[in-house]
C-alpha positions as CSV (number, residue, x, y, z in Angstrom):
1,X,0.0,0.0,0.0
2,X,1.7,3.7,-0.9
3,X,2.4,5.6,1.9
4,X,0.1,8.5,2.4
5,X,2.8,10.9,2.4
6,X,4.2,9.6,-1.4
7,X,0.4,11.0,-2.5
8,X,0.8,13.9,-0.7
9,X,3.7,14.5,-2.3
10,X,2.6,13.8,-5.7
11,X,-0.4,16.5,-5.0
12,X,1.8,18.8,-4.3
13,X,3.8,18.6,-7.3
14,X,0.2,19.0,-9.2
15,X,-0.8,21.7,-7.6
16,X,2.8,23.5,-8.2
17,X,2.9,22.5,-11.6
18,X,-0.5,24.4,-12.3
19,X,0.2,27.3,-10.3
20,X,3.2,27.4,-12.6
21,X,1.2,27.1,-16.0
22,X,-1.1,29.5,-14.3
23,X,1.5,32.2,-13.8
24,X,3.7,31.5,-16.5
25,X,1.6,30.5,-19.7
26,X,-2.2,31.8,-18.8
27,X,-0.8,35.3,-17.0
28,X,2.1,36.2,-18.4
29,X,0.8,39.6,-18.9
30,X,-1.3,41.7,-16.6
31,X,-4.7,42.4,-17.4
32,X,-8.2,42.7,-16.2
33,X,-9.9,39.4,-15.6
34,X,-12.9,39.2,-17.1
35,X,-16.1,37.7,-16.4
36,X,-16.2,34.7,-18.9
37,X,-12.4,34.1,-17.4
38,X,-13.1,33.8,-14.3
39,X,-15.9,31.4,-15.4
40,X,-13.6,28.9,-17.3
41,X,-11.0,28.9,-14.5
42,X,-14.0,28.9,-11.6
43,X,-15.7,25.6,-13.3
44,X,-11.5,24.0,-13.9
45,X,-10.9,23.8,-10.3
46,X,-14.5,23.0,-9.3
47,X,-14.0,20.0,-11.8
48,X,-10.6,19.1,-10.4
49,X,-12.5,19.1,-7.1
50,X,-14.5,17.0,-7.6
51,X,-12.6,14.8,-9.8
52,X,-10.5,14.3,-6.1
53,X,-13.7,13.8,-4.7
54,X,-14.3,10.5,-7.0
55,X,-10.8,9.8,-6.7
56,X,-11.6,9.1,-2.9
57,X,-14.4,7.5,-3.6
58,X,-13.0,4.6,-5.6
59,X,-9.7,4.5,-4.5
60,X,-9.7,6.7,-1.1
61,X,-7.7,3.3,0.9
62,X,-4.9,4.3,-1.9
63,X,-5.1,8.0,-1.4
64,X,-5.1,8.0,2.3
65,X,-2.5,4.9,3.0
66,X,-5.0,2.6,4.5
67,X,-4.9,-1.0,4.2
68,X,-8.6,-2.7,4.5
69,X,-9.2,-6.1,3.5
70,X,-13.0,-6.7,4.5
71,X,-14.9,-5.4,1.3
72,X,-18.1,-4.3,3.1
73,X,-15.5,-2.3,5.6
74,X,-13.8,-0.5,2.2
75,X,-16.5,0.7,0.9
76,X,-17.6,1.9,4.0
77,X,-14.5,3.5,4.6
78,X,-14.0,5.2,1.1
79,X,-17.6,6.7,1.2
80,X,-17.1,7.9,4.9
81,X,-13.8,9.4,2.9
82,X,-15.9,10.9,0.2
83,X,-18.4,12.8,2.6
84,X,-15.7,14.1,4.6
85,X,-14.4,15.7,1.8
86,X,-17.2,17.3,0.4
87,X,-18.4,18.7,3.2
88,X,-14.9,19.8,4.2
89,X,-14.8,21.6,0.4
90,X,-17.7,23.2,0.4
91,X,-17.6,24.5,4.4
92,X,-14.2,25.8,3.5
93,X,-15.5,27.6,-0.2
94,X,-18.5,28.6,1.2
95,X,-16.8,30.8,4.4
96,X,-14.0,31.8,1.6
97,X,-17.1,33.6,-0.2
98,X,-16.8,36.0,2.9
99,X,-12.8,36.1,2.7
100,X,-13.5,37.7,-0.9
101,X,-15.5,40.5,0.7
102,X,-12.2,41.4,2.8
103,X,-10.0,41.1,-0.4
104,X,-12.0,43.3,-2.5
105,X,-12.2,45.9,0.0
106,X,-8.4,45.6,0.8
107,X,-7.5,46.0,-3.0
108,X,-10.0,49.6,-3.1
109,X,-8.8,50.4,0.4
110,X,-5.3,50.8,-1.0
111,X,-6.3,51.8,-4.6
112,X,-4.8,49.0,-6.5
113,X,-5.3,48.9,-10.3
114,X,-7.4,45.7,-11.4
115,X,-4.9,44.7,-13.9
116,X,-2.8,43.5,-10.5
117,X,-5.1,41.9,-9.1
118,X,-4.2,38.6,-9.9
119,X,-0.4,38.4,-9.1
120,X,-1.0,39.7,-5.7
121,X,-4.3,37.0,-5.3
122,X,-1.7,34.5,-6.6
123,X,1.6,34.9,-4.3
124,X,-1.2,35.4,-1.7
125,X,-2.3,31.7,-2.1
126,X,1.1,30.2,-2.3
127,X,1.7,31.8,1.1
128,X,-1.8,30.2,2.2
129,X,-0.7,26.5,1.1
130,X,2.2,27.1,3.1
131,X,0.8,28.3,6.3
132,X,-1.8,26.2,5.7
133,X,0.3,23.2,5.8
134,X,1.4,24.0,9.0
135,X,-1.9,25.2,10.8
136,X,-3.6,22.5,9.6
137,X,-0.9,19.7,10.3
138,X,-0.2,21.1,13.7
139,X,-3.6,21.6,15.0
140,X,-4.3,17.8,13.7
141,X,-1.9,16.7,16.1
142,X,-2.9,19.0,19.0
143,X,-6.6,17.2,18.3
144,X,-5.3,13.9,18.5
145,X,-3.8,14.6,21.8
146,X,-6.5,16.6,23.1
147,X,-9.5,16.1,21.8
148,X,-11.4,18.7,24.1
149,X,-9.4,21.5,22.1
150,X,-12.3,21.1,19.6
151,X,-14.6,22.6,22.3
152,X,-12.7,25.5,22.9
153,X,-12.6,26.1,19.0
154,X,-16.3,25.4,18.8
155,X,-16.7,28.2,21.0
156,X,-14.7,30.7,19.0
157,X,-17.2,29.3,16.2
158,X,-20.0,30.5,18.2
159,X,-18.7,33.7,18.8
160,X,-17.9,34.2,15.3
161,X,-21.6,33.4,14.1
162,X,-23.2,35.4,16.7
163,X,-21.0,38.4,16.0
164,X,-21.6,38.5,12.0
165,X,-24.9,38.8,12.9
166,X,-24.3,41.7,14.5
167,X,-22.8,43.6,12.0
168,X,-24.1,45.1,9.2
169,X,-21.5,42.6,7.0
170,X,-19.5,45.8,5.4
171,X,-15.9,45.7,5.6
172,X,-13.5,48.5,6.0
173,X,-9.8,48.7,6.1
174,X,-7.8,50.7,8.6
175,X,-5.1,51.4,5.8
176,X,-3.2,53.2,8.4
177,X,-3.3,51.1,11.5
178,X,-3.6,47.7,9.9
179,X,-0.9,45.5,11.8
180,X,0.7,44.4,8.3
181,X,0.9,47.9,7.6
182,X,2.6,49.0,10.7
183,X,4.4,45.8,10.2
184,X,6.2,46.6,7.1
185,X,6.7,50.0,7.8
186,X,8.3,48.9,10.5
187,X,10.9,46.8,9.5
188,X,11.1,47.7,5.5
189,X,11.6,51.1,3.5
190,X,8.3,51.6,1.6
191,X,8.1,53.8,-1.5
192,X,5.2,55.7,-1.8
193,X,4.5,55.1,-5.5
194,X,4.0,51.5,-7.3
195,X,5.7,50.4,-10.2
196,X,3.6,48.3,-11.9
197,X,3.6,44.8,-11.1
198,X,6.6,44.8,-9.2
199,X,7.4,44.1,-5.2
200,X,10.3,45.1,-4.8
201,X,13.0,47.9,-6.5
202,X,16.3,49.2,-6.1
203,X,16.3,53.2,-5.3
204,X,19.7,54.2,-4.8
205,X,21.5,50.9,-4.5
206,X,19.0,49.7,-1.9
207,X,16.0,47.6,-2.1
208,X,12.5,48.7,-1.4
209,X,9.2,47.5,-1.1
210,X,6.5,48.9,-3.1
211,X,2.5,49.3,-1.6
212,X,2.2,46.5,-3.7
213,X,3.8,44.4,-1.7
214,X,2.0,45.6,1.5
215,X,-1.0,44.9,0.2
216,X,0.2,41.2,-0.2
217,X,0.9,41.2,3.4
218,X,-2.4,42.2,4.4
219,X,-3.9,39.7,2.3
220,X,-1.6,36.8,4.0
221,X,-2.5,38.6,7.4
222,X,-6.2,38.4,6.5
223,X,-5.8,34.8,5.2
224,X,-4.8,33.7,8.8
225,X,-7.4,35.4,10.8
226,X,-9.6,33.5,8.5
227,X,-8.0,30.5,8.6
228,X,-8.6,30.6,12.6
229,X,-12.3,30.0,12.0
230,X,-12.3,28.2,8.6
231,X,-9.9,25.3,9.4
232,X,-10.9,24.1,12.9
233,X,-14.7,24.2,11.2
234,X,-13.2,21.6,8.6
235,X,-12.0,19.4,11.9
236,X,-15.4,19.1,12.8
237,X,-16.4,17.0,9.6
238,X,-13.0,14.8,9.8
239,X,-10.2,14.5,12.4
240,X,-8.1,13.2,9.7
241,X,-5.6,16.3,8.4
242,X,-5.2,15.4,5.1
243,X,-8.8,15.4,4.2
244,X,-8.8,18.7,5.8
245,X,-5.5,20.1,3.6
246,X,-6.8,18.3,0.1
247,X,-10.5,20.1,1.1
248,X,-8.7,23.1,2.0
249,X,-5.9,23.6,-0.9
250,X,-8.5,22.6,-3.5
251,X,-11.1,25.5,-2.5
252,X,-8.5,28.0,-1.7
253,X,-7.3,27.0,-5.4
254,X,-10.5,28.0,-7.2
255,X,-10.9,31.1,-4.6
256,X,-8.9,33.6,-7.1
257,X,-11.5,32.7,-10.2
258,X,-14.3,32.8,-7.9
259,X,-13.2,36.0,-6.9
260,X,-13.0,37.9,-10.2
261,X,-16.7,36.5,-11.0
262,X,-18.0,37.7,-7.6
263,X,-16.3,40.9,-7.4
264,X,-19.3,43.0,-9.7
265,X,-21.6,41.2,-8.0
266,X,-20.9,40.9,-4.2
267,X,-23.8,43.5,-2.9
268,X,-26.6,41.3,-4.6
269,X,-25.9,38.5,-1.9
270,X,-26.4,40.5,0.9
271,X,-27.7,37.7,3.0
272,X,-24.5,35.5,2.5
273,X,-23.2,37.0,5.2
274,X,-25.8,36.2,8.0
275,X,-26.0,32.4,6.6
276,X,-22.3,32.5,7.0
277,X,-23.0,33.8,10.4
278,X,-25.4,30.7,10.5
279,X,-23.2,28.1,9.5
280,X,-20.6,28.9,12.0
281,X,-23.0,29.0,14.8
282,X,-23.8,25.3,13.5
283,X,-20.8,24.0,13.4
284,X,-19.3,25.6,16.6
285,X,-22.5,23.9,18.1
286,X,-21.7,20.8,16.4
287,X,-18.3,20.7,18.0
288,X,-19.1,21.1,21.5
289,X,-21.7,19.1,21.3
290,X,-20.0,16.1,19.7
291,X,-17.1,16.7,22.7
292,X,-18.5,17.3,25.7
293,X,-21.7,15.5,25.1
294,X,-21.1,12.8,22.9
295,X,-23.7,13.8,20.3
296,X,-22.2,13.1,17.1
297,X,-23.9,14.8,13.6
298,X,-23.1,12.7,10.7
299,X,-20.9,13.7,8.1
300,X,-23.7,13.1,5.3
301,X,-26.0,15.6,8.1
302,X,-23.2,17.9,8.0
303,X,-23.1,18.2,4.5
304,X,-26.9,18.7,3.6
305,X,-26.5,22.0,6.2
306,X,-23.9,23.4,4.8
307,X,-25.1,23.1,1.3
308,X,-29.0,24.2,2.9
309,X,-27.7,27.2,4.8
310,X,-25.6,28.3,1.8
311,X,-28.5,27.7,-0.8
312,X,-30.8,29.1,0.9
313,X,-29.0,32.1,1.8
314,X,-27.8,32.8,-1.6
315,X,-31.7,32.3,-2.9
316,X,-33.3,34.9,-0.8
317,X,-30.9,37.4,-1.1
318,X,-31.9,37.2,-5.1
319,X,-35.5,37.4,-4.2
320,X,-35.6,39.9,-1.7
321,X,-32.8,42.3,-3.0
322,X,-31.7,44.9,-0.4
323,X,-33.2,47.5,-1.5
324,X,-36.6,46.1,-1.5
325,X,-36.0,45.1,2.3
326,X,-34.9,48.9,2.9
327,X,-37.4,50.3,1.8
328,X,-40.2,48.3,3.8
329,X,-38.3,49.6,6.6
């Protein structure tokens, strides 16, 4: 049986190799994507998606390094694999929807061109498969150890649902005071103009850092306070980590196309953000209650929420636009 690890290396080597074609044969040049782009590339990674999801499905003993020799036990095993998975992928796109609020109101926070908006989204999400890796991997292990840890994060959850109801759902950027701001300002020369595309430049023999590249680090700074809610959410549909990192790498992959096709659109689902709120609420729930009172939700259960809470919430804000609710007021 192939280690699990050899797979996981082979993924990884996929998913470099198209982040590589995507950079260096689709982008080559900078320009504004459009709508019927971000389409194409949207409906590749949802394919690829799924594709893993079928891969576990029929061969998820192989993928995972498990060795099962009972047939009824197999199947068992590589449909409980299956489920996991989708409900890991579509938790984690679903709460990335609200991710892409943040990122669109970073990019007009700082006043970065369109036609940029891709290179930054894409060294933003090679930093998140890295720090990824290591959240995900480390707080797998803290689980195993202590299993009550998923408690704690339920109640962070909790908190995190109950408070996006609170607010209205707009998002504003402290351009100023933001920590990656102060953060860079701190420790690197910053010029005050950008150069195009560019990071970094040399201004009298000495190498600077362009707003550009700020704006990266608030992305990757934003992309961890997500990840705080986002991935111990995925723990509560599978303890396993590499469910949770194939879920996670997978949606995070098809995040940059699913931003450029939500980015007109974003005020029309204006009551994403209070299902959202919803769907953390669950799940926090979920984990305290399958910790501290042994009430488990199934992983099939889990699923038909997620995919209900996000349905529904993206249906009625199309038939009740905000306006319409405004002016009943």
């Amino acid at each position: 049986m192939m280690s699990r690890w050899i797979f996981f290396a082979g993924f990884m080597v996929f998913i470099l190799l198209m982040l590589a074609m995507d950079l260096g044969v689709f982008h080559k040049k900078d320009h504004v994507i459009k709508t019927r782009e971000a389409l194409l590339w949207t409906i590749v990674w949802v394919a690829l998606a799924m594709a893993f999801g079928l891969l576990l499905l029929f061969r998820g003993e192989w993928v995972l390094g498990q060795s099962i020799a009972d047939h009824a036990e197999l199947l068992a095993f590589r449909r409980e694999a299956f489920s996991q998975y989708l409900a890991g992928y579509f938790l984690e796109e679903s709460l990335s929807i609200d991710n892409i609020f943040v990122m669109i109101m970073i990019f007009t926070s700082f006043g970065i061109e369109k036609q940029y908006y891709h290179r930054v989204l894409f060294w933003g999400i090679l930093g998140a498969i890295v720090l990824r890796f290591i959240f995900i991997f480390a707080l797998g292990e803290l689980v195993t150890t202590f299993g009550w840890v998923l408690a704690v994060f339920g109640v962070i959850l909790i908190y995190s649902g109950v408070k996006m109801f609170r607010d209205s759902g707009d998002k504003e950027v402290d351009t100023a005071n933001h920590p990656a701001v102060k953060f860079a300002a701190r420790h690197f020369s910053v010029t005050r103009e950008t150069h195009g595309h560019d990071f970094f430049v040399m201004q009298d023999g000495k190498r600077l850092i362009t707003p550009l590249f700020v704006v990266l680090l608030v992305i990757e700074f934003s992309d961890i306070i997500f990840a705080v809610d986002s991935i111990p959410a995925v723990f509560s549909v599978t303890r396993d980590p590499f469910i949770v990192y194939f879920s996670n790498i997978f949606a995070i992959m098809g995040l940059r196309s699913l931003f450029f096709l939500l980015s007109d659109i974003t005020d029309k689902f204006w009551l994403l953000h209070y299902g959202l709120g919803a769907l953390l609420t669950f799940i926090g729930l979920k984990m305290i209650a399958g910790e501290l009172l042994h009430f488990e939700i199934s992983t099939v259960a889990s699923l038909m929420v997620i995919l209900g809470i996000l349905t529904a919430s993206i249906t009625l804000s199309l038939l009740i636009p905000q306006k319409k609710m405004k002016q009943n007021k």
